[in-house]
C-alpha positions as CSV (number, residue, x, y, z in Angstrom):
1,X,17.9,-25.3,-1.3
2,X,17.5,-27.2,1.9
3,X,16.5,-23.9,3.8
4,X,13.2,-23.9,2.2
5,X,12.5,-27.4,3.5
6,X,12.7,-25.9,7.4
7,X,9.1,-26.0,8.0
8,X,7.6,-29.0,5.9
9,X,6.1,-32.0,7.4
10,X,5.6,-35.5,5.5
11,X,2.3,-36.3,6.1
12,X,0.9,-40.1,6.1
13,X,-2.3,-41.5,5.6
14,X,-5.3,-40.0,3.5
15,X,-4.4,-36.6,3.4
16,X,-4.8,-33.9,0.9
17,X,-3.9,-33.3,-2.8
18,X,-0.6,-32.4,-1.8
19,X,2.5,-35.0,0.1
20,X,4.0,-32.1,2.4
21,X,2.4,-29.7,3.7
22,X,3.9,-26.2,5.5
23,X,2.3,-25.7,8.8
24,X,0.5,-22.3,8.6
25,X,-1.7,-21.1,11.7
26,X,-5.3,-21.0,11.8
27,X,-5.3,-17.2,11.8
28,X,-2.9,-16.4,9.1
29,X,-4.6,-18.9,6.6
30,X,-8.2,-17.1,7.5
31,X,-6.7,-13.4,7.2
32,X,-5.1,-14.9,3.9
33,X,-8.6,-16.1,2.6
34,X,-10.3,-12.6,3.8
35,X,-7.6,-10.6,1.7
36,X,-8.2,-12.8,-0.9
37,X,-11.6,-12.0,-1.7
38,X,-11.4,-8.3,-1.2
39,X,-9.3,-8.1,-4.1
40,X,-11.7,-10.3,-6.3
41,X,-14.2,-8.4,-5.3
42,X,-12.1,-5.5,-5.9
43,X,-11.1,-6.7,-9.8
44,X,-14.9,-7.7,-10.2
45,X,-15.9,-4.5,-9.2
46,X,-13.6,-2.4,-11.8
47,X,-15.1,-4.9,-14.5
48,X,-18.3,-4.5,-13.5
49,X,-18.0,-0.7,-13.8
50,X,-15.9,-0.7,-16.6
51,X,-18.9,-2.5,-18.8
52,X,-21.0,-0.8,-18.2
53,X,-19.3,2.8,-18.8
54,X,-17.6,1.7,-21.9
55,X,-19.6,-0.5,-23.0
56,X,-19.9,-5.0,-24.0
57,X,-17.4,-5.5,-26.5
58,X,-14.4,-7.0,-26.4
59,X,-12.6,-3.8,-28.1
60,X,-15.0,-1.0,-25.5
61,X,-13.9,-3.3,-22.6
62,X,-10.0,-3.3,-23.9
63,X,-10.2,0.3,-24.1
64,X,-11.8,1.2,-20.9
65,X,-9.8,-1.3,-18.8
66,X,-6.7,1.1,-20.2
67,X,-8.7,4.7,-19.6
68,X,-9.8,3.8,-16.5
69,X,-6.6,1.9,-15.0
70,X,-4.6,4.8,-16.1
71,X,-7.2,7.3,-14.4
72,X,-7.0,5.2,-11.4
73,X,-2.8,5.0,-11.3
74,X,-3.1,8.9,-11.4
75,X,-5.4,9.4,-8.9
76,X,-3.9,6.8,-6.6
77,X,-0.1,7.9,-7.4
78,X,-1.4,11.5,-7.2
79,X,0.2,12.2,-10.9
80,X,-0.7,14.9,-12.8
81,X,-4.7,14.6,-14.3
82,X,-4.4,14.9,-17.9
83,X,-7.9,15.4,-19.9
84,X,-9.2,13.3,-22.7
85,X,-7.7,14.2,-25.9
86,X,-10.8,16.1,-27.8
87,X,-11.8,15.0,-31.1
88,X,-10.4,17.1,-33.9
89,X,-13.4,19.1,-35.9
90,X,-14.0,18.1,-39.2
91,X,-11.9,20.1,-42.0
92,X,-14.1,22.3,-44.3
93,X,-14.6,21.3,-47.8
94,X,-13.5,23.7,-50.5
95,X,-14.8,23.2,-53.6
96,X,-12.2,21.7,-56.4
97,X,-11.1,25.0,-58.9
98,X,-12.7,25.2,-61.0
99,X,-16.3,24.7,-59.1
């Protein structure tokens, strides 16, 4: 467990939320922060689309977030593109015997 402990500093005084803190450069933390928000904007973006192609209910929005995450593992994983399922028509009514 001590190996984890390498690069931690006690820290006196009025510092932050946190007793120890890991020394992380400048650079790394901004790069970190700049990933960060691409992928909110990223999720917030596939929301976004997703209500408003499927729709503002909790059930349209479950749904879509499924058809459209699906649409986008195949596209990304370069899987096989397999169509929506068609409705089945409607069976014709035949008159009871006796009609």
């Amino acid at each position: 467990m001590f190996f984890l402990c390498d690069g931690i500093q006690f820290k006196a005084g009025r510092g932050g939320a946190f007793p120890l803190s890991v020394p992380i450069r400048q650079k790394k933390m901004r790069a970190l922060s700049k990933v960060l928000w691409l992928l909110a904007f990223l999720a917030a973006t596939f929301c976004w689309m997703v209500l408003f192609e499927h729709g503002f209910s909790l059930k349209a929005f479950s749904e879509g977030v499924r058809v459209e995450f699906r649409e986008l593992l195949t596209r990304v994983t370069g899987g096989k593109h397999s169509p929506p399922a068609a409705p089945e028509p409607p069976a014709e009514e035949t008159p009871p015997p006796g009609a």
